[in-house]
Structure formats: C-alpha cells, structure tokens
C-alpha positions as CSV (number, residue, x, y, z in Angstrom):
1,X,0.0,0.0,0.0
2,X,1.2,3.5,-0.5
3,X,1.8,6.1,1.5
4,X,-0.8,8.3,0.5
5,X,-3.3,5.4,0.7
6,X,-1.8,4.5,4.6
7,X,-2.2,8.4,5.7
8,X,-5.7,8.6,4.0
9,X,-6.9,5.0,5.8
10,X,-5.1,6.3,9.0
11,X,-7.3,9.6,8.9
12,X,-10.6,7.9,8.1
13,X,-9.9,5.1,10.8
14,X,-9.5,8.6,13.1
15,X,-12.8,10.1,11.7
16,X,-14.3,5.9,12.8
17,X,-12.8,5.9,15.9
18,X,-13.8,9.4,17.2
19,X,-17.7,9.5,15.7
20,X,-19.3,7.0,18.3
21,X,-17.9,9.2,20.8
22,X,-21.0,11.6,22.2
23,X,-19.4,11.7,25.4
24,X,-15.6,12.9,25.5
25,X,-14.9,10.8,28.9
26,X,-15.7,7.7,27.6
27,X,-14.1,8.2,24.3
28,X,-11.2,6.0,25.7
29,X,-14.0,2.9,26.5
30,X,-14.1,2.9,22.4
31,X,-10.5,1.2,22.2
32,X,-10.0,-2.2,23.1
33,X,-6.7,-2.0,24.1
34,X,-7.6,0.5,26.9
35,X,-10.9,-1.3,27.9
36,X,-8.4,-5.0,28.7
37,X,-5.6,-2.6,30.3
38,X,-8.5,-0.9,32.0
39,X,-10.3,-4.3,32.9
40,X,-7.6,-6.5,33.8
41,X,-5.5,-3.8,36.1
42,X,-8.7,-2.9,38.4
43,X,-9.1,-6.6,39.0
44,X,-5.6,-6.6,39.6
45,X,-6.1,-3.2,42.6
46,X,-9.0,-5.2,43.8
47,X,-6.6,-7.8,44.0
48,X,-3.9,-6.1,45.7
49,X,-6.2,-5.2,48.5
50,X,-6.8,-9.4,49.5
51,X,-2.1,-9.5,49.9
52,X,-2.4,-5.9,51.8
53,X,-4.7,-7.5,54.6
54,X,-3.6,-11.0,54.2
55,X,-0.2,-10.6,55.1
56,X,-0.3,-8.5,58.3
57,X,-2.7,-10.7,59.3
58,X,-1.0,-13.9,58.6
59,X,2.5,-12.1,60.4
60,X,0.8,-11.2,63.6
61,X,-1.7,-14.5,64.2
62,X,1.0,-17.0,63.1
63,X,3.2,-16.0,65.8
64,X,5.3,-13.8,63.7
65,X,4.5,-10.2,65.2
66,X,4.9,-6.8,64.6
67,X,8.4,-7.1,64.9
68,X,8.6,-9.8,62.3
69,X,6.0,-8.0,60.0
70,X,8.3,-4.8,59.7
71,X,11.4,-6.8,58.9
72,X,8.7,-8.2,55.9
73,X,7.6,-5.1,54.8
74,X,11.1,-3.7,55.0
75,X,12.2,-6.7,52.4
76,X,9.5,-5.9,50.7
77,X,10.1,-2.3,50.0
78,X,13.8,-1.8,49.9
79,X,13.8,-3.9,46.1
80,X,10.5,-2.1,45.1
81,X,11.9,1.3,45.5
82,X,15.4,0.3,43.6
83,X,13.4,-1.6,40.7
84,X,11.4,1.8,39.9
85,X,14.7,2.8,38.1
86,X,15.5,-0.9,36.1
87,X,11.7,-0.7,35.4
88,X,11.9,2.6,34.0
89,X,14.9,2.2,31.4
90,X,13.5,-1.6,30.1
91,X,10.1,0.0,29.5
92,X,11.7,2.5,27.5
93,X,13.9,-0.4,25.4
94,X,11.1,-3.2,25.8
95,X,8.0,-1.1,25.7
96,X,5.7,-0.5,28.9
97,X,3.2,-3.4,27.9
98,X,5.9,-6.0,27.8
99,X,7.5,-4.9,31.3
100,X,3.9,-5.2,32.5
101,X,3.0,-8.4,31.1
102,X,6.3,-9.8,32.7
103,X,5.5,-8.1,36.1
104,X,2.3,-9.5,36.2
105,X,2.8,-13.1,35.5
106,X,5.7,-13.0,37.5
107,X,3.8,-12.0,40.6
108,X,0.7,-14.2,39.2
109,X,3.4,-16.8,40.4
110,X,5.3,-15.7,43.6
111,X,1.7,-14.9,45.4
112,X,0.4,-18.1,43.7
113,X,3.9,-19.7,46.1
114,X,3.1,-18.0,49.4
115,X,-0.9,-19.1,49.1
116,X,0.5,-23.0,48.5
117,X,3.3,-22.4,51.2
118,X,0.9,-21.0,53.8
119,X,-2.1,-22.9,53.6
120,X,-2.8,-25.3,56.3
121,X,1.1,-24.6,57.3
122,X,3.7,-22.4,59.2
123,X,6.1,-21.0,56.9
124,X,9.0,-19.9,58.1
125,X,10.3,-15.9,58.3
126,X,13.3,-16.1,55.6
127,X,10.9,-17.7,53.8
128,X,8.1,-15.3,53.7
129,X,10.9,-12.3,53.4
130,X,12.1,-13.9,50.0
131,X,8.6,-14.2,48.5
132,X,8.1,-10.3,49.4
133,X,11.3,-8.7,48.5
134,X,11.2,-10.9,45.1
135,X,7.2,-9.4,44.6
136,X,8.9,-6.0,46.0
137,X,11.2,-5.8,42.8
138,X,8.5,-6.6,40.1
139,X,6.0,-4.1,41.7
140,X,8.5,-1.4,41.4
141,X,9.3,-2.6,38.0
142,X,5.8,-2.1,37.0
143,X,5.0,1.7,38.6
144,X,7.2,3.5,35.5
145,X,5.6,1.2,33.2
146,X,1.8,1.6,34.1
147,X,2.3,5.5,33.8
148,X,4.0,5.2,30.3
149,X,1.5,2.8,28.9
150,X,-0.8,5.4,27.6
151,X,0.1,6.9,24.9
152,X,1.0,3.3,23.3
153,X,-2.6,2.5,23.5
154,X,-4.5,5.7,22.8
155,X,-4.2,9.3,20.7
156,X,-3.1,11.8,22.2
157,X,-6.0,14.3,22.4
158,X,-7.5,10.9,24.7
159,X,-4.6,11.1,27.2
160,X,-6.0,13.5,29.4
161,X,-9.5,11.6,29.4
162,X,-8.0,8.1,29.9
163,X,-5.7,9.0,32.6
164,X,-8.7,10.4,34.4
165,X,-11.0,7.2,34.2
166,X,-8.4,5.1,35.2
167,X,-7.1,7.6,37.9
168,X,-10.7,7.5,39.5
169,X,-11.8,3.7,38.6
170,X,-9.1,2.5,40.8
171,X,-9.9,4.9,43.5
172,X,-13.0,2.9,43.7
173,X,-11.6,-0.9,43.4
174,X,-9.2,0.5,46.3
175,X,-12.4,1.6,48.5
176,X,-13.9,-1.7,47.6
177,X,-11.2,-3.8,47.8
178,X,-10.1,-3.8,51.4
179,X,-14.0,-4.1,52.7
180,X,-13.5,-7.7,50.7
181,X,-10.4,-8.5,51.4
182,X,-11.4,-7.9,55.2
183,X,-14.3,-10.3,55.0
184,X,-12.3,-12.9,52.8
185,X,-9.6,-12.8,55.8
186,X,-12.0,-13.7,58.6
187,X,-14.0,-15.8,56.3
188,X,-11.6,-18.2,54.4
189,X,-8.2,-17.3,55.9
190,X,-5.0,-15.6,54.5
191,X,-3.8,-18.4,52.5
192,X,-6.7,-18.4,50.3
193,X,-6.9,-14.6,50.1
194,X,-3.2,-14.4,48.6
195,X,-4.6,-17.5,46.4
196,X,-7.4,-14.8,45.4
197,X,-4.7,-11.9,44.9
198,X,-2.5,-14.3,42.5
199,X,-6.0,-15.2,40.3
200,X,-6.1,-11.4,39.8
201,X,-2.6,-11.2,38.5
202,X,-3.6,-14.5,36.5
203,X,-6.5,-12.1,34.9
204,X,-4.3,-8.8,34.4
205,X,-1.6,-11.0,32.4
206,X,-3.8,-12.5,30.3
207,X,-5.3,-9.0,29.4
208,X,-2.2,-8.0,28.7
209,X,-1.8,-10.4,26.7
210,X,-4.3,-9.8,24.9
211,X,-3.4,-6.1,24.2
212,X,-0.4,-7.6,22.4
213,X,-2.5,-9.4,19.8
214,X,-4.1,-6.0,19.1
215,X,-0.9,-4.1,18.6
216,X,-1.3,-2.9,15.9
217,X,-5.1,-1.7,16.5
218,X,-7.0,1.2,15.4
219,X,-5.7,3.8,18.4
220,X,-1.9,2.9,18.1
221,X,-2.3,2.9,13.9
222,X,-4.3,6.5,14.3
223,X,-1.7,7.6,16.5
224,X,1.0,6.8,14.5
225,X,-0.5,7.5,11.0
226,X,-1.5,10.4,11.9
227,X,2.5,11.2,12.8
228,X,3.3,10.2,9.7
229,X,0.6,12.7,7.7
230,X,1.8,15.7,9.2
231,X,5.0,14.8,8.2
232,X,3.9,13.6,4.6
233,X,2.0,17.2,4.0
234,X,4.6,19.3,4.8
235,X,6.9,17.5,2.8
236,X,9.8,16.9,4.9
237,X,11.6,13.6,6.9
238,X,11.1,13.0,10.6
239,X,14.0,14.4,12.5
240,X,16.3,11.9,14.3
241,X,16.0,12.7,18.0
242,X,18.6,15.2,19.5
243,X,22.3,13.9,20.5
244,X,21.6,15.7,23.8
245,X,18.1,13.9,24.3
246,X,19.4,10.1,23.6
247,X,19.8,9.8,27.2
248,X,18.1,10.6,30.0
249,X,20.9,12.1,31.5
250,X,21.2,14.4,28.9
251,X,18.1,15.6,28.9
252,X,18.3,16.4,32.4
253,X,21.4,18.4,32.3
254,X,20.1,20.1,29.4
255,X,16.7,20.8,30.5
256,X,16.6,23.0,32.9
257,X,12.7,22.6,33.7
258,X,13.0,18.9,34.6
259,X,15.7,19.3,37.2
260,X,13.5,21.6,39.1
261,X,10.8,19.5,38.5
262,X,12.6,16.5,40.3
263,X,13.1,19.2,43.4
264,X,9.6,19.9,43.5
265,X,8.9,16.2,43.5
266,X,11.1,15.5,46.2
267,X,9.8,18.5,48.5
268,X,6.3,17.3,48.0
269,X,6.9,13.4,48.6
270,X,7.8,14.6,52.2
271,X,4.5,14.9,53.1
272,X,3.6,11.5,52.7
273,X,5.0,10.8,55.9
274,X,2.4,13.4,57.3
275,X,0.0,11.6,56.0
276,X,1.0,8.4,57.5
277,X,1.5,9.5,61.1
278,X,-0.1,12.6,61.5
279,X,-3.4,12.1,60.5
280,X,-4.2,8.9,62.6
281,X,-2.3,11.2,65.8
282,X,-5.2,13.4,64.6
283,X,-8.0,11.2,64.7
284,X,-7.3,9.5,68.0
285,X,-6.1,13.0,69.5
286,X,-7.6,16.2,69.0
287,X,-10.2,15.0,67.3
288,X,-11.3,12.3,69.9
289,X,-12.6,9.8,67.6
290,X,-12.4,6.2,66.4
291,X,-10.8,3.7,64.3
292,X,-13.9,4.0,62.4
293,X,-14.1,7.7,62.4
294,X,-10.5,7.2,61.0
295,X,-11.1,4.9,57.9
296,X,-14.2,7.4,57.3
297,X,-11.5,9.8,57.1
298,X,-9.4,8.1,54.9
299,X,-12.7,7.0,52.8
300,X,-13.1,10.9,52.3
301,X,-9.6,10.8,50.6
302,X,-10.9,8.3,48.6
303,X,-13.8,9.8,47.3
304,X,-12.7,13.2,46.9
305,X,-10.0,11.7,44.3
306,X,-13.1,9.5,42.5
307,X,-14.7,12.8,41.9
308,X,-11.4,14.6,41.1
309,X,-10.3,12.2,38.3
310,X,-14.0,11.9,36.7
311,X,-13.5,15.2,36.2
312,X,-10.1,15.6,34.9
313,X,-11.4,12.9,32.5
314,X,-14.4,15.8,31.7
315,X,-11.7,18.3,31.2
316,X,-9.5,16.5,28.5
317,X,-8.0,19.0,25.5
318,X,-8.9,21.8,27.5
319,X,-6.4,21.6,30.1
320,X,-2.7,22.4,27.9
321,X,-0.5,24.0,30.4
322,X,1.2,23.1,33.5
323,X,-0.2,26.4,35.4
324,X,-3.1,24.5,35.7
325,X,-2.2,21.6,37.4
326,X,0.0,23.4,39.9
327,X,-3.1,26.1,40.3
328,X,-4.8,22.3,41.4
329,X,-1.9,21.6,43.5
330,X,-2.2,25.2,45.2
331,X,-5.6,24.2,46.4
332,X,-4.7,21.1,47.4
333,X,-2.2,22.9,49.7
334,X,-5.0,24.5,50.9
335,X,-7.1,21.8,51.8
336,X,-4.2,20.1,53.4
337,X,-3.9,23.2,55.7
338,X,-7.7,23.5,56.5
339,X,-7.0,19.5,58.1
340,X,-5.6,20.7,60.9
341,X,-8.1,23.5,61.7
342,X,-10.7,21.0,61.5
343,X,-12.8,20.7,65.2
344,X,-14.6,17.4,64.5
345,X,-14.4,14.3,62.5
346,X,-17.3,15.2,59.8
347,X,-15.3,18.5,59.1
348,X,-11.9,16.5,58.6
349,X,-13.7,13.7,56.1
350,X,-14.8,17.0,54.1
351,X,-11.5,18.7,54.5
352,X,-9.9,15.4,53.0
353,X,-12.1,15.0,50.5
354,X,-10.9,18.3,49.1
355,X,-7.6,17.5,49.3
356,X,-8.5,13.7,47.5
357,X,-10.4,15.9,44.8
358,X,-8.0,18.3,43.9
359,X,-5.2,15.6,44.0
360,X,-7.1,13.8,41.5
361,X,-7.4,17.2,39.3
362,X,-3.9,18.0,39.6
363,X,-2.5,14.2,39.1
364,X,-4.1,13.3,36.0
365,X,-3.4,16.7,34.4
366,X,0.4,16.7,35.5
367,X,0.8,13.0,34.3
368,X,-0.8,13.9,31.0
369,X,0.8,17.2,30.1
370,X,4.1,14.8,30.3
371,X,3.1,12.0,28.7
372,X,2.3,14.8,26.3
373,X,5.3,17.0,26.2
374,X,8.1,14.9,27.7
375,X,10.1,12.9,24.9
376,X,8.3,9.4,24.1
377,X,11.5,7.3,24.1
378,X,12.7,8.4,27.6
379,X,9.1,8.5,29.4
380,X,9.7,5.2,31.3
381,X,13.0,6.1,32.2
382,X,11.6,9.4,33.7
383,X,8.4,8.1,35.7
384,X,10.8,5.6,37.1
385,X,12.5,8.2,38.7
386,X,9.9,10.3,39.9
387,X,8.6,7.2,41.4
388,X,12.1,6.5,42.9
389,X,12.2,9.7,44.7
390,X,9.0,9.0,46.3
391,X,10.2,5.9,47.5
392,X,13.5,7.3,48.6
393,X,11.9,9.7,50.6
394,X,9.4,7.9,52.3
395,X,11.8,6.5,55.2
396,X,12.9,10.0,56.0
397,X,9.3,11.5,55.8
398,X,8.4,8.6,58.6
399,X,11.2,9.2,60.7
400,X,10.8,13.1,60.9
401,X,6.6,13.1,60.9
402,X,6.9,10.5,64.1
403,X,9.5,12.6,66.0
404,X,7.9,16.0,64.8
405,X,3.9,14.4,65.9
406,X,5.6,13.2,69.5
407,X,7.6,17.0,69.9
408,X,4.7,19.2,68.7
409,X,1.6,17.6,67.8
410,X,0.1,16.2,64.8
411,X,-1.8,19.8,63.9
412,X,1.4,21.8,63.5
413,X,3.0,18.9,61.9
414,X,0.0,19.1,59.5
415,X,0.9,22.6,59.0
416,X,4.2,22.1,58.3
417,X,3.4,19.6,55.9
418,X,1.1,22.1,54.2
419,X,3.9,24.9,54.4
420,X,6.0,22.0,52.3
421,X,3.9,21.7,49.7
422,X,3.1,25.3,49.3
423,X,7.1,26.0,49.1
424,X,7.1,23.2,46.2
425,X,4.4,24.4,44.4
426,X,6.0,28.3,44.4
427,X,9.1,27.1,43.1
428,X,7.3,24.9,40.7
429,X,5.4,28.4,39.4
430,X,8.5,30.1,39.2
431,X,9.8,28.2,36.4
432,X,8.4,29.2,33.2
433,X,9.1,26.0,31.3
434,X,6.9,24.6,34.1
435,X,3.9,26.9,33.8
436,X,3.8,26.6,30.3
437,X,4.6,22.6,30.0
C-alpha cells in the first residue's frame, strides 16, 4: 500500500474511531486495548487489596509479630523502590506493555507460592521475606511502566481523558477492595486470600496479553499514521532525536525545567510521611474519635479523588498547560492546611475529601501534560525516577513526621506539611518552562 493510501486510511480510521464518541470521557471505552488494560489492572487493585490484609494478618496470628511483619515489609520495599529505576529504562527499550506483562505473571506466580506455602502450614520468616522482597522488585518494576502505557494505546488528544478514568476507577476498586479483602480474611483465611490476589494477577496477564495481539489496533495505527501525515504534507523527513536527548541524563542536564521539577517532586513526597503518622495522631487526639471515624476519614480521601479524576477525564483537551495543574496543587495545599483547623471528625472527612479531589485534578493533568510534552523514548525512564524519589523519601518522611507528631503535635506537623507543599508548588510556578509545559 502507499503512502498516501496508509495516511488517508489512518485519517478515516481517526474520523471511525472518534464519531461514536458523544461523550468525551468515555471516548477511551471505544478502544479495546484500553478497555483489557483498564479491565484487567482494576481486578488486579482489587486484587492487591486481599495481599495488603492478608499478610499482616497472617505475620501477627501465626506468631510472627509486629516485629517480624516490619522486617517483611522492610524486604519488601527496599527492592521495590530500587526496581522503579530498572523498570523505567526496560520500558523505554522493551516497551511499557511488555514490562507489565512480565510483572504481572511473575507476581501471578510468587503470590500463587506464598498461598500454596501458607495454607494449612507455618512458613517460616526467611521464607516469607524472599517471596516479598522478590514481589517487591516486580511491583516497582511495574509503577514506571503503568504510567507510560498510555500513549501506546490511545491518541493523544484521549490522554487527558484516559488518565482520568483510570485515575478515578481505581480509586473505587481500592475503596472496595479492602472491605472484601477484610471479609475474605476472617472468612476463608490468609492463605486463600493471597490465592485470590494471585488469580487477579492470572486475569491482568492475560489481558495484557491480549493487548499484544491488538498491537497494531486502530488507536496505536491512528496515533502513529497520523505522525506520519503531518509529516507527509509538509513534505519533509522526521528528524532523528537530538544527541543531547538520547539519554536521560542528557536531557536532564540540558533541560533545565526537569531538574526543578525533580526538586519539586522530592519537597512534596515529604509529606507522605504526614499523611502516615499525623493524620491517625489526629483522629485518635484532638479529634477524639475512632478507628472508624478514621477509615471514614481516609474514605473521604478516597472519594474526593473519585470525583477529582471523573472530572479531569471531563476536562480533557482543554487543560494544555502546567499552570493548571499546579493552580490544582495550590488548592490542594489549601485543603491540606484547613486538616488541621478542623474541630470534629465530619469536618476533617470533608477537608480530605478536598484535598482527595484536587489531588485527582492535579494528578491526572500533570501525568498527561508529560506523557504529552516529555520525549516518548525516555518516558519510562523518567516516571521511574519520579517514582524513585517517592520511594527514597518515604523512610525520612516517617522518621521526621513520628518525631515531629511526638515534639509538637500532629496539627502543627500538618501545618508544616502544608507549608512544604506550598514551598514546592512556588518554586514549581517560578519556572516558566513549568507553567507553560
């Protein structure tokens, strides 16, 4: 076939794809592609919910402990955060979809080994620690690559829109999925709950899978067609990519943008330690409520980013500039701020559902805009570090927000936290490149 004929069956394949499309937010729902990666990685969160309650609850009722469960979680994590980097650079050589085929399957199997090694048996520490740090270094393989997966799938004027559905679908499997995991715990026991976790990996692989057979589908055709149309009208050959841009050390020295971008990143990650510590020192302290008044609190997180991402997904072409996202991110701050003023419960669930919805807005529209703007070739590379320096962070976040709570409460801590992210945001607006990414 010709060129010509390929551009003009590209654009009318476009024209196909876009007409059913009445409703902008669920354009996405007309590619198969998306609708298995959408499918297969909520039953996967759902999923992920059954290992999170099973395996502190198998620790500390098998005579293992809370002492034992951190030395666990601790092999667990330590991998995770290091693999965000390997699974950053082989989704940029191997492609996201392959790093998260091979992620899946591979953890299909290692919970698959911990439900056969637990049931009806003891299993021992070392042994448990192995099966974590090994499912530790394919989760943090999989982060970059989930977050780069997009614009393989989709167009880009559906970025925006698909990052938002998926952004506020698995919001909902991850209020759903610890209500079920909680009952499948007391009901069947932990070994058959990770049995239930591995099914879901089972289900994500083979959706994956699946996505491969379609690779060359409508949306990635479109997408890439229409690359080669623009080109083919103006008349001139697709330039190579920049000597300073074949790396992504390169681009970071010579972009001046991302490097304050990666500050910002790491200022703002150091709240998650707040958000750890502080808040349940909130709940149980000035606030004078309950475990249940807590997880209502965290349920307003929750729903606040539901709502948040439905929207972003509403919003789609129309947000094209990273002022926007950090005007989200200014309210966010905001909200975060208005936690620690709040007097009772009810008023703390509605503060954090403010900051949940504008974290949502502000997400989804800062992962788009660079999916959208950042080079293609180096995006795993770069999610993989943005996810290592939240990783990297975390311990110190921890540390500081459990001495800081214990020295000074958790509501200045809060405020702290708040005065953080403000300082973040401020820099980020001070960057041009930034506001207009």
């Amino acid at each position: 076939m010709s060129a010509p004929a390929q551009i003009q069956e590209a654009e009318a394949a476009a024209v196909t794809l876009k007409a059913p499309s009445r409703w902008r937010m669920l354009a996405p729902l007309g590619n198969g592609n998306y609708r298995l990666l959408l499918l297969g990685q909520l039953i996967s969160l759902v999923g992920d919910a059954f290992y999170s309650v099973a395996l502190p609850w198998y620790m500390l009722t098998q005579g293992g402990g809370a002492a034992n469960l951190g030395l666990v979680l601790t092999a667990y994590g330590i991998p995770m955060g290091a693999a965000t980097l390997l699974g950053g650079w082989l989704s940029d050589k191997l492609r996201p979809r392959r790093v998260m085929l091979v992620s899946d399957f591979s953890r299909a199997l290692i919970v698959g080994a911990l439900a056969w090694l637990t049931f009806g048996a003891h299993m021992p520490l070392w042994g448990i620690a192995i099966l974590t740090a090994t499912l530790g270094l394919f989760d943090g393989m999989f982060m970059p690559a989930s977050n780069a997966v997009i614009p393989d799938l989709l167009p880009e004027d559906q970025f925006q829109t698909a990052n938002g559905l998926y952004f506020s679908l698995s919001r909902l499997a991850q209020m759903i999925g610890p209500a079920l995991a909680g009952a499948a715990v007391s009901g069947v026991g932990s070994a058959t709950s990770f049995a239930i976790d591995a099914a879901t990996f089972a289900v994500s692989t083979v959706t994956l899978f699946l996505i491969r057979s379609r690779a060359t589908g409508h949306a990635t055709a479109v997408s890439v067609a229409s690359e080669v149309a623009k080109v083919a009208k103006a008349h001139v050959e697709a330039a190579p990519v920049p000597a300073q841009h074949d790396s992504l050390w390169r681009f970071a020295l010579s972009t001046p943008y991302f490097l304050i971008l990666l500050c910002v990143m790491v200022i703002s990650n150091l709240i998650n330690g707040v958000a750890e510590i502080a808040l349940p020192a909130l709940a149980n302290g000035p606030l004078h409520g309950t475990a249940q008044g807590y997880g209502f609190m965290l349920a307003g997180v929750g729903g606040g980013g539901l709502t948040g991402g439905l929207l972003a997904s509403v919003l789609g072409q129309r947000v094209k500039r990273g002022v926007t996202a950090l005007f989200f991110f200014a309210l966010q701050t905001a909200a975060i701020f208005a936690i620690a003023l709040a007097p009772t419960i009810p008023v703390a669930i509605g503060c954090l559902g403010a900051f949940g919805f504008f974290n949502g807005l502000g997400s989804v529209t800062f992962q788009t805009l660079m999916q959208r703007k950042l080079p293609r070739h180096l995006l795993g590379r770069i999610f993989g570090v943005f996810a290592f320096c939240n990783f990297a962070t975390l311990p110190i976040s921890l540390a500081a927000s459990g001495f800081a709570v214990a020295r000074f409460g958790p509501q200045l801590v809060i405020m702290g936290g708040s005065a953080l992210m403000a300082g973040a945001v401020a820099i980020a607006l001070l960057s041009r490149e930034l506001r207009n990414l």
